[in-house]
SETIDREN-851678 format. One record per residue: residue in one letter; residue number from 1; x, y, z of N, C-alpha, C in turn; chain. Coordinates in Angstrom, 2 decimals. Layout:
N
a / NUM / X / Y / Z / X / Y / Z / X / Y / Z / A .
...
END
This chain:
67
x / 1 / 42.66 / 48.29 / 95.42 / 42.64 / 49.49 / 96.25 / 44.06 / 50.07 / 96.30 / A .
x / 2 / 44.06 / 51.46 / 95.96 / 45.50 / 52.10 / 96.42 / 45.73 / 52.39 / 97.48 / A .
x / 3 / 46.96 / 51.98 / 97.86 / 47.53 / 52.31 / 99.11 / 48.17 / 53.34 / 99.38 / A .
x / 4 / 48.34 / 54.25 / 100.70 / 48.49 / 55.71 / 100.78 / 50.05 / 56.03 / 100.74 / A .
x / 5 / 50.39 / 57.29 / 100.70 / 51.44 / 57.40 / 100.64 / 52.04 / 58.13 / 101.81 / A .
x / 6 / 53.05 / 57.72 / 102.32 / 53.31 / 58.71 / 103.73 / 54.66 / 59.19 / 103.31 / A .
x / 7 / 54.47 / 60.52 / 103.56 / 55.70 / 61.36 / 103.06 / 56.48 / 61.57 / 104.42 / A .
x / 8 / 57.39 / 61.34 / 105.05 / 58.21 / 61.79 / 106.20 / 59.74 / 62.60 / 105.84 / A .
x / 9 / 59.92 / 63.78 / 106.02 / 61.18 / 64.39 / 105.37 / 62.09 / 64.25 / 105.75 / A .
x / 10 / 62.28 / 63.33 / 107.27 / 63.34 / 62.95 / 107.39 / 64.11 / 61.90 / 106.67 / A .
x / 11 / 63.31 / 61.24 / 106.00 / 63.88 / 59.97 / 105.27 / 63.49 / 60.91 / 103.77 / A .
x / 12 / 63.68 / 61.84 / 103.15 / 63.96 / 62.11 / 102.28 / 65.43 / 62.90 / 101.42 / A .
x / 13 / 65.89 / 62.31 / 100.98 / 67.33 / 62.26 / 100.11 / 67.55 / 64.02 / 99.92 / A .
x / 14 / 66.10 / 64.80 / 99.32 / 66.40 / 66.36 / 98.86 / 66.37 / 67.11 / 100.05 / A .
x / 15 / 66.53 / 66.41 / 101.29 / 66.08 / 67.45 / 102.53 / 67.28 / 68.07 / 102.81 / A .
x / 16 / 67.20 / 69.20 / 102.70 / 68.11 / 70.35 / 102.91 / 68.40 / 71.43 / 101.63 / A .
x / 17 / 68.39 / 70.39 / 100.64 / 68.72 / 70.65 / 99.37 / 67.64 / 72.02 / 98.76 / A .
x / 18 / 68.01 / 72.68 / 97.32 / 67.12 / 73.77 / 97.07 / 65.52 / 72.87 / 96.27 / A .
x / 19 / 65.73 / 71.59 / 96.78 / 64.55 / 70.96 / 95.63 / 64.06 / 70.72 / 96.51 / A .
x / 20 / 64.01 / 70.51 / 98.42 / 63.44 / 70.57 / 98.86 / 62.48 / 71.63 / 99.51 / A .
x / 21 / 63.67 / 72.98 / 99.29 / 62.90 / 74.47 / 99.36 / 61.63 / 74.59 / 98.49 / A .
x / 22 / 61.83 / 73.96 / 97.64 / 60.54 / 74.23 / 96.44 / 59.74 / 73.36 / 96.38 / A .
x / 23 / 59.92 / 72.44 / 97.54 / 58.43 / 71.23 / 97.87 / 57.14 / 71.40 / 98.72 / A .
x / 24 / 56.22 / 70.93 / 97.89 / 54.76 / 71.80 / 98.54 / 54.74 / 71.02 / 99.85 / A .
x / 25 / 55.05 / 69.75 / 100.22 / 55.29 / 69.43 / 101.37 / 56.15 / 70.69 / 101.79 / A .
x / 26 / 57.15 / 70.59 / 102.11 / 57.59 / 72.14 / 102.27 / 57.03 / 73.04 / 102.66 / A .
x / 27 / 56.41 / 73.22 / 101.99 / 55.98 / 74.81 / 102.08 / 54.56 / 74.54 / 103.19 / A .
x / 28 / 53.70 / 73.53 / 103.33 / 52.69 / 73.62 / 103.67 / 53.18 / 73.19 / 105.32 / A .
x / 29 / 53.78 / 72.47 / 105.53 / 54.54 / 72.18 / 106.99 / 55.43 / 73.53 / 107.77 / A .
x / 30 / 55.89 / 74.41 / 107.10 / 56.99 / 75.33 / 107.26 / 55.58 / 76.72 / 107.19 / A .
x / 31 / 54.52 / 76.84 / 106.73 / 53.98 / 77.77 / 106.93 / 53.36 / 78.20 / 108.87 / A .
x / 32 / 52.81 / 79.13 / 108.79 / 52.43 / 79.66 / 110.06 / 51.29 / 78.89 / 110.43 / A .
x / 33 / 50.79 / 78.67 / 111.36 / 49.02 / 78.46 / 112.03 / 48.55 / 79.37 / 111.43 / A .
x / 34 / 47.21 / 79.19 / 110.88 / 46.22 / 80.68 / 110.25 / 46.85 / 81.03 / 108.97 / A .
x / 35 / 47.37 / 80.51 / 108.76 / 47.71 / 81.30 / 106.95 / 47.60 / 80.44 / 105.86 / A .
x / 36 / 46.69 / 80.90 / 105.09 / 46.68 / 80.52 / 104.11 / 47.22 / 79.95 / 103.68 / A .
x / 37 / 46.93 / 78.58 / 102.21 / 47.28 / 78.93 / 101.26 / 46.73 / 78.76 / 100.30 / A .
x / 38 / 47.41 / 79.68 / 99.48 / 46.59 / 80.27 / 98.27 / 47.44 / 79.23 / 96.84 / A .
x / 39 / 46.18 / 79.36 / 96.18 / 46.04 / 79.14 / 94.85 / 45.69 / 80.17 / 93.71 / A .
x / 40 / 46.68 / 80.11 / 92.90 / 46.43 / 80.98 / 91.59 / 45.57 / 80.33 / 91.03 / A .
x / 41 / 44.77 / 80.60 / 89.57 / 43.41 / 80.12 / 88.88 / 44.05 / 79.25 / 88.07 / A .
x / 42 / 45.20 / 78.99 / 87.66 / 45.79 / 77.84 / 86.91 / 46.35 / 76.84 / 87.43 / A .
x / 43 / 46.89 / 77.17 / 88.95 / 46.55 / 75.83 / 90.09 / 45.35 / 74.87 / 90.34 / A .
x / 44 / 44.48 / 76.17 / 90.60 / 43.22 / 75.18 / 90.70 / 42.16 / 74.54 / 89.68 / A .
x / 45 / 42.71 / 75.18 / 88.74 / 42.05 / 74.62 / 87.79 / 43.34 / 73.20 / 87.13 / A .
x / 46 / 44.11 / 73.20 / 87.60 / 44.84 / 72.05 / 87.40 / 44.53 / 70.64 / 88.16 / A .
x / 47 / 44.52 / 71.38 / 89.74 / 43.67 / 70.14 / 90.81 / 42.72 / 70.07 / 90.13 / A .
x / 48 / 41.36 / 70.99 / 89.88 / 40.68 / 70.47 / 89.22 / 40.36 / 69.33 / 88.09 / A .
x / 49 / 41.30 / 69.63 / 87.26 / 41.60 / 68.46 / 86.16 / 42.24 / 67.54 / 87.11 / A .
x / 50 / 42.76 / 67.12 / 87.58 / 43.56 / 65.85 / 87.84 / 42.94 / 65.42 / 89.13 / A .
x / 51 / 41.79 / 65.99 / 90.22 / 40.85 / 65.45 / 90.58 / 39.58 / 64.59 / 89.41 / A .
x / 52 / 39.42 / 65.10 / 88.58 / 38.62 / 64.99 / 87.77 / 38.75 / 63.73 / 86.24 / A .
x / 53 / 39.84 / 63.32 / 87.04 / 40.61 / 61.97 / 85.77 / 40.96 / 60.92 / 87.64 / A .
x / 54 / 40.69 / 61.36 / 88.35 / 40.55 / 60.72 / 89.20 / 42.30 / 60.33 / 90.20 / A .
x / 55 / 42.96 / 61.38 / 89.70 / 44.58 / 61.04 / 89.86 / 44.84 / 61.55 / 91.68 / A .
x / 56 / 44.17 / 62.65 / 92.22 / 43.63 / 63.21 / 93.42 / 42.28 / 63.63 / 93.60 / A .
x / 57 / 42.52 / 63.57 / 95.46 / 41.48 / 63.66 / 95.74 / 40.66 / 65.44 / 95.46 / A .
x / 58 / 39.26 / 65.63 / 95.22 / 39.03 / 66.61 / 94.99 / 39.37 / 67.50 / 96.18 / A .
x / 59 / 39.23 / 69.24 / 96.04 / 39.62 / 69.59 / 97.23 / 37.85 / 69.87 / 97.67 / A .
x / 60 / 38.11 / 69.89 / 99.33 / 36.80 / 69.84 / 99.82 / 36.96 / 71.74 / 100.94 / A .
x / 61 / 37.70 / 72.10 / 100.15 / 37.50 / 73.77 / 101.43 / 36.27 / 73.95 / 100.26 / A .
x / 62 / 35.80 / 74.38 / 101.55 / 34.16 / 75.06 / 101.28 / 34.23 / 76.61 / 102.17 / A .
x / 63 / 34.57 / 78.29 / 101.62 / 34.47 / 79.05 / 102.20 / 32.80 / 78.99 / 102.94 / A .
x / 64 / 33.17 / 80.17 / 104.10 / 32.35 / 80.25 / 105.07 / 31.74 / 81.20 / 104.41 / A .
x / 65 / 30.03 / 81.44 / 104.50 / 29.48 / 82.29 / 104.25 / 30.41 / 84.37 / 104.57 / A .
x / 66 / 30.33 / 84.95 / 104.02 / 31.13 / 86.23 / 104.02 / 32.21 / 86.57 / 103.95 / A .
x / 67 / 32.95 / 85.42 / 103.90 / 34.79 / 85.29 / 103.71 / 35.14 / 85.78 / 102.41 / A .
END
């Protein structure tokens, strides 16, 4: 069984740095309540593949009917 990974940015070495500006941790912690985020079609079709070799988990957003 694999064991999980816990990312905490305080104990990370690039924090502050511009390699941490460009970390999807980053970006997904530092965004607003209610906003999105978005994926281009060569993102998701990338999760796709690498859900699909089993490397992550698949994604499970399921839009709401009329969205």
């Amino acid at each position: 069984m694999l064991a999980g990974m816990r990312i905490d940015c305080d104990e990370c070495v690039m924090q502050g740095t511009d390699v941490c500006d460009d970390c999807v941790v980053t970006y997904l912690t530092r965004r607003q309540p209610q906003e999105a985020v978005v994926l281009d079609l060569d993102e998701e079709r990338a999760l796709r593949r690498l859900a699909g070799a089993g490397l992550v988990p698949r994604l499970r957003h399921v839009a709401r009917g009329g969205a």
